[in-house]
Every structure is written in structure tokens, then in C-alpha cells.
PyMOL Python script that loads the backbone (N, CA, C, O; Angstrom):
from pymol import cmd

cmd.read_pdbstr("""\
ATOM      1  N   UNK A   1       0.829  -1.188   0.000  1.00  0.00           N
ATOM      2  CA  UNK A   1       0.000   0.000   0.000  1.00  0.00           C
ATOM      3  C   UNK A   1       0.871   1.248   0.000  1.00  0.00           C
ATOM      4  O   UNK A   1       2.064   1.226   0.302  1.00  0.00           O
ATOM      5  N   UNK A   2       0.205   2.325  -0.355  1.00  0.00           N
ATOM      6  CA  UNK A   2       1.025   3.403  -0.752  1.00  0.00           C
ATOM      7  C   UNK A   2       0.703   4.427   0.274  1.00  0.00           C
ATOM      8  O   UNK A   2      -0.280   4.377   1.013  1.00  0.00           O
ATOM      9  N   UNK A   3       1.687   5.445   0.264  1.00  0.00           N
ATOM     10  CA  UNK A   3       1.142   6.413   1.700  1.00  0.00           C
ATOM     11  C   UNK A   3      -0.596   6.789   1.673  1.00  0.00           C
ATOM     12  O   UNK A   3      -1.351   6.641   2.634  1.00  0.00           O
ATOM     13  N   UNK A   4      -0.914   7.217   0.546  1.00  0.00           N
ATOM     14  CA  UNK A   4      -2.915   7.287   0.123  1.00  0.00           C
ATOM     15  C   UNK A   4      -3.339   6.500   0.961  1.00  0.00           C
ATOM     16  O   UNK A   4      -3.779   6.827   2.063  1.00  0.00           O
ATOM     17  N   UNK A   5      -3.230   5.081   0.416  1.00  0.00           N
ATOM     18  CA  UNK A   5      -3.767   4.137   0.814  1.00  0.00           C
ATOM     19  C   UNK A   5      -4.471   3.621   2.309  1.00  0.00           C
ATOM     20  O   UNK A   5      -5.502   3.305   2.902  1.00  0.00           O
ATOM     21  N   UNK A   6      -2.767   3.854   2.387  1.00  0.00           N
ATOM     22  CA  UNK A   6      -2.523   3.348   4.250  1.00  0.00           C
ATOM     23  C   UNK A   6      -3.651   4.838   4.871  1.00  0.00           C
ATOM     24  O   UNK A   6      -4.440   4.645   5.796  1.00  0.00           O
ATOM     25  N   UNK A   7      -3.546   6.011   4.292  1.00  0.00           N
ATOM     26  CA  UNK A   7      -4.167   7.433   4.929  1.00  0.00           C
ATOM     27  C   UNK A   7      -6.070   6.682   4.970  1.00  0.00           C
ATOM     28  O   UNK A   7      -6.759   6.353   5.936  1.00  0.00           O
ATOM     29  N   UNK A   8      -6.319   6.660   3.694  1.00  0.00           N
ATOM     30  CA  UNK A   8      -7.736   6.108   3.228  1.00  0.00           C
ATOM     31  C   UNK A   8      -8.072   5.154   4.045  1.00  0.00           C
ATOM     32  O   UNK A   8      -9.200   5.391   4.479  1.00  0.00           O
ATOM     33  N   UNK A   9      -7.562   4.012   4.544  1.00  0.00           N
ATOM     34  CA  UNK A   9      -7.881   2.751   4.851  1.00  0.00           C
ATOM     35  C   UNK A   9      -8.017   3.266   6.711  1.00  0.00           C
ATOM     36  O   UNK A   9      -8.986   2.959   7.406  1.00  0.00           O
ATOM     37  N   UNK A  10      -6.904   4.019   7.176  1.00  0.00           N
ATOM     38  CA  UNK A  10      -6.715   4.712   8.379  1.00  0.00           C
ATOM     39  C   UNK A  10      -8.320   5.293   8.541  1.00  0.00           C
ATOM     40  O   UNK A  10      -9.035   4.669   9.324  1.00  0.00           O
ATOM     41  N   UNK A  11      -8.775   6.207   7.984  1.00  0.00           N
ATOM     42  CA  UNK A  11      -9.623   7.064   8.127  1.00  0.00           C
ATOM     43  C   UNK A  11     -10.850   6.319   8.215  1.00  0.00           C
ATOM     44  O   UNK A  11     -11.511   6.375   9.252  1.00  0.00           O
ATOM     45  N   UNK A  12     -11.300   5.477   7.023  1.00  0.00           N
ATOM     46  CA  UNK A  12     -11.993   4.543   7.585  1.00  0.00           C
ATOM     47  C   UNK A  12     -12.371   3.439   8.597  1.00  0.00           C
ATOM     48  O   UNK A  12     -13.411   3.015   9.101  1.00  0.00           O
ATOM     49  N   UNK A  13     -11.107   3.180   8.660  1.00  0.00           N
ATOM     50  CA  UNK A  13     -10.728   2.012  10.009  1.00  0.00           C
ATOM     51  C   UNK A  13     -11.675   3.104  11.520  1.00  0.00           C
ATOM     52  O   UNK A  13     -12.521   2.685  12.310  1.00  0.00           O
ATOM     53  N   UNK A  14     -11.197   4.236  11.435  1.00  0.00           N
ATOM     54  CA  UNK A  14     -11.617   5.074  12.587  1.00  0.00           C
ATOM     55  C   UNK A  14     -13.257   5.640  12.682  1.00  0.00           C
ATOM     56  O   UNK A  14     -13.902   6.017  13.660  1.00  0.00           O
ATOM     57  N   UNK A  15     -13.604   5.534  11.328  1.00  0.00           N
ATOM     58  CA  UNK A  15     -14.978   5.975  11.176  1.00  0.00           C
ATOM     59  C   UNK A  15     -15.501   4.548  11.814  1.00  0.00           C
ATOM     60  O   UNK A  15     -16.171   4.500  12.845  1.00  0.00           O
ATOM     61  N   UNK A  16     -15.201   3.687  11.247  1.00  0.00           N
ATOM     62  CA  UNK A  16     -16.131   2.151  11.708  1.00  0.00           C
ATOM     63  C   UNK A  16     -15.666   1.760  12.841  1.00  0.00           C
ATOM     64  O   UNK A  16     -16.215   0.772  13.328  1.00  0.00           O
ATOM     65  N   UNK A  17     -14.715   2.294  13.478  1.00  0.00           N
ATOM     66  CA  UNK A  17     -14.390   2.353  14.944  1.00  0.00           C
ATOM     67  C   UNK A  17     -15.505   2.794  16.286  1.00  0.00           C
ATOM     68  O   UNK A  17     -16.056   2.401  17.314  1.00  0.00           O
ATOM     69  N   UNK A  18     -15.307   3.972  15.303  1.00  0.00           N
ATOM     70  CA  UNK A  18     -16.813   5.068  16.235  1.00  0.00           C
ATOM     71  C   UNK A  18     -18.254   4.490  16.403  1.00  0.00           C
ATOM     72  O   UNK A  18     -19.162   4.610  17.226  1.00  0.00           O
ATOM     73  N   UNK A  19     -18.072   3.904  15.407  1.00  0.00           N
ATOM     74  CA  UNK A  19     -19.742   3.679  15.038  1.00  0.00           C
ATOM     75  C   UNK A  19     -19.362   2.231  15.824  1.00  0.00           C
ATOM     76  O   UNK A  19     -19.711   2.626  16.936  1.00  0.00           O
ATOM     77  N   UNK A  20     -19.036   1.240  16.003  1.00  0.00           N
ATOM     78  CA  UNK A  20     -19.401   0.181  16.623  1.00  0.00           C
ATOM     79  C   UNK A  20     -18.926   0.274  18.112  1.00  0.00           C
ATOM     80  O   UNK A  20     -19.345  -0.566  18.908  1.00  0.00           O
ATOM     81  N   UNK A  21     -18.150   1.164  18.483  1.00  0.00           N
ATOM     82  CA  UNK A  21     -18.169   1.955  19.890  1.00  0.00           C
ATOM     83  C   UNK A  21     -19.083   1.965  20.132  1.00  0.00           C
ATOM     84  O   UNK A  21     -19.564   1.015  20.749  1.00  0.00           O
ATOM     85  N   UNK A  22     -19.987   3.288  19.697  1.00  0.00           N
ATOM     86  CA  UNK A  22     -21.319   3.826  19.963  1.00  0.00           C
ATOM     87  C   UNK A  22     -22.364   2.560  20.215  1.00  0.00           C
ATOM     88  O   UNK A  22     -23.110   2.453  21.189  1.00  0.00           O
ATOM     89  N   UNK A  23     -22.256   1.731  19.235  1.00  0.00           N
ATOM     90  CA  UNK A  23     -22.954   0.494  18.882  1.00  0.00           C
ATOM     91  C   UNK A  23     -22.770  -0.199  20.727  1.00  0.00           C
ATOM     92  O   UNK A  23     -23.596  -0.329  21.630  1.00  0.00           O
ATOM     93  N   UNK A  24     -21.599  -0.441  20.653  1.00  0.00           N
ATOM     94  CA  UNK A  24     -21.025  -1.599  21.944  1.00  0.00           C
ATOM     95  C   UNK A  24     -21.736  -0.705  23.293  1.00  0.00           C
ATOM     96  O   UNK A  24     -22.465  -1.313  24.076  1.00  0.00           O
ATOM     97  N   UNK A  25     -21.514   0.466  23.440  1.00  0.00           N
ATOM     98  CA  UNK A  25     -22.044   1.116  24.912  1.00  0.00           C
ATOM     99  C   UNK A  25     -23.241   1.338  24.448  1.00  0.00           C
ATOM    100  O   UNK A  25     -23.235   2.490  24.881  1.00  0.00           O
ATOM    101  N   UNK A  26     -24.570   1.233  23.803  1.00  0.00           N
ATOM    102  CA  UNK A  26     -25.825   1.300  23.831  1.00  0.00           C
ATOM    103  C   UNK A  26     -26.293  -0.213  24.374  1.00  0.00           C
ATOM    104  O   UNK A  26     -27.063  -0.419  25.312  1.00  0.00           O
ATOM    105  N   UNK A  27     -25.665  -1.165  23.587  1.00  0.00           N
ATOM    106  CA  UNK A  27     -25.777  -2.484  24.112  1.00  0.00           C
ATOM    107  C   UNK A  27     -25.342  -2.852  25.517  1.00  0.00           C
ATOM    108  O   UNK A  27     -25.828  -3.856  26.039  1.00  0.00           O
ATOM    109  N   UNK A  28     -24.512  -2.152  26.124  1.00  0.00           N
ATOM    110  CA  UNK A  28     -23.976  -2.524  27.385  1.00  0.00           C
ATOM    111  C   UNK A  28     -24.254  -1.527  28.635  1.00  0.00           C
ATOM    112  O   UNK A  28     -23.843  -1.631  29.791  1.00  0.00           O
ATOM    113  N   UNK A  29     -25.098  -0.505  28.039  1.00  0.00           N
ATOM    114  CA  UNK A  29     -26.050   0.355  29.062  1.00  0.00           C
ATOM    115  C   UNK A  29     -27.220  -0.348  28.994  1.00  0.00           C
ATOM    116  O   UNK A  29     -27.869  -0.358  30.040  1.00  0.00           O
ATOM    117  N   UNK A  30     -27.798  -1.099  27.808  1.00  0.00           N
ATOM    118  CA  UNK A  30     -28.864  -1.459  28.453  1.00  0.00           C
ATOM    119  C   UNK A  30     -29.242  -3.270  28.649  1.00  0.00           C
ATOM    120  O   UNK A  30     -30.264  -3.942  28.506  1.00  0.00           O
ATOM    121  N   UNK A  31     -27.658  -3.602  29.090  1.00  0.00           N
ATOM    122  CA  UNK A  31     -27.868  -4.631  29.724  1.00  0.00           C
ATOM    123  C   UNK A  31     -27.108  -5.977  29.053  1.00  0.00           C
ATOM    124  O   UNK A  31     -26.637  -6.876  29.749  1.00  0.00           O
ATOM    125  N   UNK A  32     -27.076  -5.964  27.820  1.00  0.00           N
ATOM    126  CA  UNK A  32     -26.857  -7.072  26.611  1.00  0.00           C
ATOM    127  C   UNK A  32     -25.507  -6.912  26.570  1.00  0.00           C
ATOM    128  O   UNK A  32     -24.826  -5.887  26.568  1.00  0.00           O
ATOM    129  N   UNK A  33     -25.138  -8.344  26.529  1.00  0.00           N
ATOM    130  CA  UNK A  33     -23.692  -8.293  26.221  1.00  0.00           C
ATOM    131  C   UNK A  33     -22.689  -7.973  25.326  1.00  0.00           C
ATOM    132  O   UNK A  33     -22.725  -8.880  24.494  1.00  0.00           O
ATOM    133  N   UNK A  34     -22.067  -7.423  25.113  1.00  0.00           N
ATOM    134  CA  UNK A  34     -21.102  -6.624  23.973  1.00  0.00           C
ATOM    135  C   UNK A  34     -19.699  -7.155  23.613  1.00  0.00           C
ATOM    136  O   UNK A  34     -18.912  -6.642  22.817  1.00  0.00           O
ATOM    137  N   UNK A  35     -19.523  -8.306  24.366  1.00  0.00           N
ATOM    138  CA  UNK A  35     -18.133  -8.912  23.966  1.00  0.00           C
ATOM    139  C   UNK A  35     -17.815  -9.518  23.254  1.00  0.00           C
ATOM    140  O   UNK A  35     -16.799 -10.209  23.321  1.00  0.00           O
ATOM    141  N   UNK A  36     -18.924  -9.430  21.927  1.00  0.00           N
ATOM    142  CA  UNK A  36     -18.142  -9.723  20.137  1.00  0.00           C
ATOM    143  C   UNK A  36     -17.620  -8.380  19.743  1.00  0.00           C
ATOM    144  O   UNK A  36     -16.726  -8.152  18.928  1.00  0.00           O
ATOM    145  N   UNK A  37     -18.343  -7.492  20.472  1.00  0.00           N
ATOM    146  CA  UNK A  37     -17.810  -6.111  19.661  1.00  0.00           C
ATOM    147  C   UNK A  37     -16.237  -5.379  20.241  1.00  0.00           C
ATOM    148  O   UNK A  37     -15.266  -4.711  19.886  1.00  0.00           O
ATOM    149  N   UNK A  38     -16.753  -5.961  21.177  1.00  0.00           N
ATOM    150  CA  UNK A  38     -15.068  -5.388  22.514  1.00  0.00           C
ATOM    151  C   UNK A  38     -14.124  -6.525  21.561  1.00  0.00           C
ATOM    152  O   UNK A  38     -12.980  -6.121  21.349  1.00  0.00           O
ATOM    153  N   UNK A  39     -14.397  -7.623  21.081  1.00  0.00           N
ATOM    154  CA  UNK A  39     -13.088  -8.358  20.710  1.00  0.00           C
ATOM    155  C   UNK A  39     -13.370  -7.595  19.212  1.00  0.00           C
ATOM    156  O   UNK A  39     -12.260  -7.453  18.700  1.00  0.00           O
ATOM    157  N   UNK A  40     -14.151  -7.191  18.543  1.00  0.00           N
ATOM    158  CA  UNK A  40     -13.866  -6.693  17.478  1.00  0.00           C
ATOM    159  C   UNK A  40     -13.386  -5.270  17.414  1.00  0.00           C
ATOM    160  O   UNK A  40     -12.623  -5.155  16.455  1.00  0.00           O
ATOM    161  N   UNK A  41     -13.501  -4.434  17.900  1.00  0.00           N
ATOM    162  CA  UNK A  41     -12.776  -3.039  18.410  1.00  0.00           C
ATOM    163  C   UNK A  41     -11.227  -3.396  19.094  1.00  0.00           C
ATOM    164  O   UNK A  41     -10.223  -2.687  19.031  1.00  0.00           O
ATOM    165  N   UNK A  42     -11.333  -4.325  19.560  1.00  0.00           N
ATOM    166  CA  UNK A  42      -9.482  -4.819  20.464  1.00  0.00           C
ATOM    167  C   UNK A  42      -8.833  -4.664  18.525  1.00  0.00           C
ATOM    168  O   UNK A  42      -7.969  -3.854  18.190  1.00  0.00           O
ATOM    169  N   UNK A  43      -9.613  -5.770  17.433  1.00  0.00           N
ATOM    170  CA  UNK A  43      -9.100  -6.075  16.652  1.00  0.00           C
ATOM    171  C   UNK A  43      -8.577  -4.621  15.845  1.00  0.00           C
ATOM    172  O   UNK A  43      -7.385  -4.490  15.565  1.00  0.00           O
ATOM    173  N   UNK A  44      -9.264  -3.896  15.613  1.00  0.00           N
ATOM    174  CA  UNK A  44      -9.490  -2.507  14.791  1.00  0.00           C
ATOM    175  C   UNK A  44      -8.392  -1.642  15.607  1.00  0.00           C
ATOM    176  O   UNK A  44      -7.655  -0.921  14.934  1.00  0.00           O
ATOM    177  N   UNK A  45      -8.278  -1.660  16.620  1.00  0.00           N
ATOM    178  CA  UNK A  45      -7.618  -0.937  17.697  1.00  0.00           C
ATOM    179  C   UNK A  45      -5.942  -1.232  16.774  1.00  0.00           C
ATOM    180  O   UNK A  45      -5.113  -0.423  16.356  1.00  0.00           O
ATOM    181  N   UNK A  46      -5.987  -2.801  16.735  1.00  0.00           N
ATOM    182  CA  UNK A  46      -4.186  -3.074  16.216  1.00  0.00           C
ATOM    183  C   UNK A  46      -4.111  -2.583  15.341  1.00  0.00           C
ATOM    184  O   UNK A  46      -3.240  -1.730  15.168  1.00  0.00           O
ATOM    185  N   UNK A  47      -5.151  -2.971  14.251  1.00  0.00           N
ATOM    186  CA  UNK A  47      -4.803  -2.326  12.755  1.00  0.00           C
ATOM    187  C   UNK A  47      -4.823  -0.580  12.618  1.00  0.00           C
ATOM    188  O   UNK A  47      -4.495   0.050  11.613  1.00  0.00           O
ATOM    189  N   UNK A  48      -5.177  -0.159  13.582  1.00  0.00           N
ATOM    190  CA  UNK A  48      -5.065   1.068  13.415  1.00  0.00           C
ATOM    191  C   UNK A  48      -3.532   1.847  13.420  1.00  0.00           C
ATOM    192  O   UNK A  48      -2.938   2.702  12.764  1.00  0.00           O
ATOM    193  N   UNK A  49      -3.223   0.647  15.040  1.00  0.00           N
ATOM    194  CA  UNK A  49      -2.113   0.697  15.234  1.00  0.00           C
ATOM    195  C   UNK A  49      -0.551   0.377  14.195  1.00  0.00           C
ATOM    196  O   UNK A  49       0.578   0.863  14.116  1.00  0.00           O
ATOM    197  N   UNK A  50      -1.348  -0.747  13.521  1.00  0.00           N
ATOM    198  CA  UNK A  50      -0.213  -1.199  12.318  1.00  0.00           C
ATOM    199  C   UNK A  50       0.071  -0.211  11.101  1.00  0.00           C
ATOM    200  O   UNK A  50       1.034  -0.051  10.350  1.00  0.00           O
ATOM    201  N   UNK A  51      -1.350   0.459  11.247  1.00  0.00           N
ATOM    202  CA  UNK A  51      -1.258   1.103   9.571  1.00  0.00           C
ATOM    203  C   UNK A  51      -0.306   2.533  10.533  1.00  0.00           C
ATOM    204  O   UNK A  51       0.834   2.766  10.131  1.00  0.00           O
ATOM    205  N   UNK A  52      -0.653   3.070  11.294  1.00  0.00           N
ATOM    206  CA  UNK A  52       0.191   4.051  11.811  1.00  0.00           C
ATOM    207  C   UNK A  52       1.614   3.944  11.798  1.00  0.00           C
ATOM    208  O   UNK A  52       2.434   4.750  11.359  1.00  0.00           O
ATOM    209  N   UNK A  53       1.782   2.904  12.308  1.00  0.00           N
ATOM    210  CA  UNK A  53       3.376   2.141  12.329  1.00  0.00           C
ATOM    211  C   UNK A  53       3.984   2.547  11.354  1.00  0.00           C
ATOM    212  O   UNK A  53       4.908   3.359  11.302  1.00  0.00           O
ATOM    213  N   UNK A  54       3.099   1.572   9.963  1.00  0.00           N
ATOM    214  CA  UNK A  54       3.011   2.114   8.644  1.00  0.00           C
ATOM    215  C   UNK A  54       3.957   3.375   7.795  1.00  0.00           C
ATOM    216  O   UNK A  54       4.970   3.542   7.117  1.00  0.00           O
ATOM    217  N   UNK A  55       2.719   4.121   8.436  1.00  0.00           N
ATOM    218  CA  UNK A  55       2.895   5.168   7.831  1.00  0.00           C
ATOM    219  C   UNK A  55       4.001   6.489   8.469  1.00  0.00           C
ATOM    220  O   UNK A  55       3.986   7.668   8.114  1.00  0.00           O
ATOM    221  N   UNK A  56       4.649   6.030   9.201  1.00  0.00           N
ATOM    222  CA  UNK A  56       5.504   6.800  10.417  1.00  0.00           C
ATOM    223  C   UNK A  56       6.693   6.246   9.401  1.00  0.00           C
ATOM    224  O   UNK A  56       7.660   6.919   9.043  1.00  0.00           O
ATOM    225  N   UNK A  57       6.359   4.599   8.936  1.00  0.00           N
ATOM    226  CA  UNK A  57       8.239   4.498   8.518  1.00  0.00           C
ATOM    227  C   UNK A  57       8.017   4.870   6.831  1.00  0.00           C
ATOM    228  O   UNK A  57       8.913   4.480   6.082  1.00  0.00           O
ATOM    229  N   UNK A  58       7.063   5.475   6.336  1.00  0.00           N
ATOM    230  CA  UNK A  58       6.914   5.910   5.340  1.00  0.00           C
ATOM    231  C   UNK A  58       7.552   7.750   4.983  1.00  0.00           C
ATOM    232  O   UNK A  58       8.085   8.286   4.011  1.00  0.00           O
ATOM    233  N   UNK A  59       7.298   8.027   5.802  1.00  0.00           N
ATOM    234  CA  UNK A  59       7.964   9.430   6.670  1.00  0.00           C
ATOM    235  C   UNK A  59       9.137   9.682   6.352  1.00  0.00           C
ATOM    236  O   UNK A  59       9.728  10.628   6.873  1.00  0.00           O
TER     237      UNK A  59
END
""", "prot")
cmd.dss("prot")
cmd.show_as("cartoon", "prot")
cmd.util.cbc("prot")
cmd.orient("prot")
């Protein structure tokens, strides 16, 4: 991937971050369990982390 890429894929990664956040604490204020979404946000969390990595040794 190219610096774009890694930027594009970043930005999205964080939009669908938010939104299944939001998603996970509506479910877990009102009671229902949320720990497919907590292991799927742990997951999003790395790749966010990787593409940053990324793009730092692109720099």
C-alpha cells in the first residue's frame, strides 16, 4: 500500500471504529452483552495501530 492508501484505509478504520463503539455502549447500558464487539474493536484498535506504524516508517 502506498502512503494514500494506508491514509484512506486509516480514516476509515476510525470511522467504523466510532460507530461500533457507539454500537457496543448502547448495548452494554442497556444490559446485553457486547463482547463480540469489545473483541472486534481490540481487533481494529491493532490495525489502526499497524497502519500508523506504517505510515511513520513511510515518513
Amino acid at each position: 500500500m502506498n502512503k494514500q492508501e494506508l491514509e484512506n484505509r486509516l480514516a476509515e478504520l476510525k470511522m467504523s471504529y466510532t460507530s461500533v463503539q457507539a454500537d457496543a455502549d448502547k448495548l452494554a447500558s442497556s444490559g446485553a452483552g457486547a463482547a463480540h464487539m469489545e473483541k472486534q474493536l481490540e481487533q481494529m484498535e491493532n490495525e489502526i495501530k499497524s497502519l500508523r506504524q506504517k505510515l511513520r516508517a513511510l515518513d
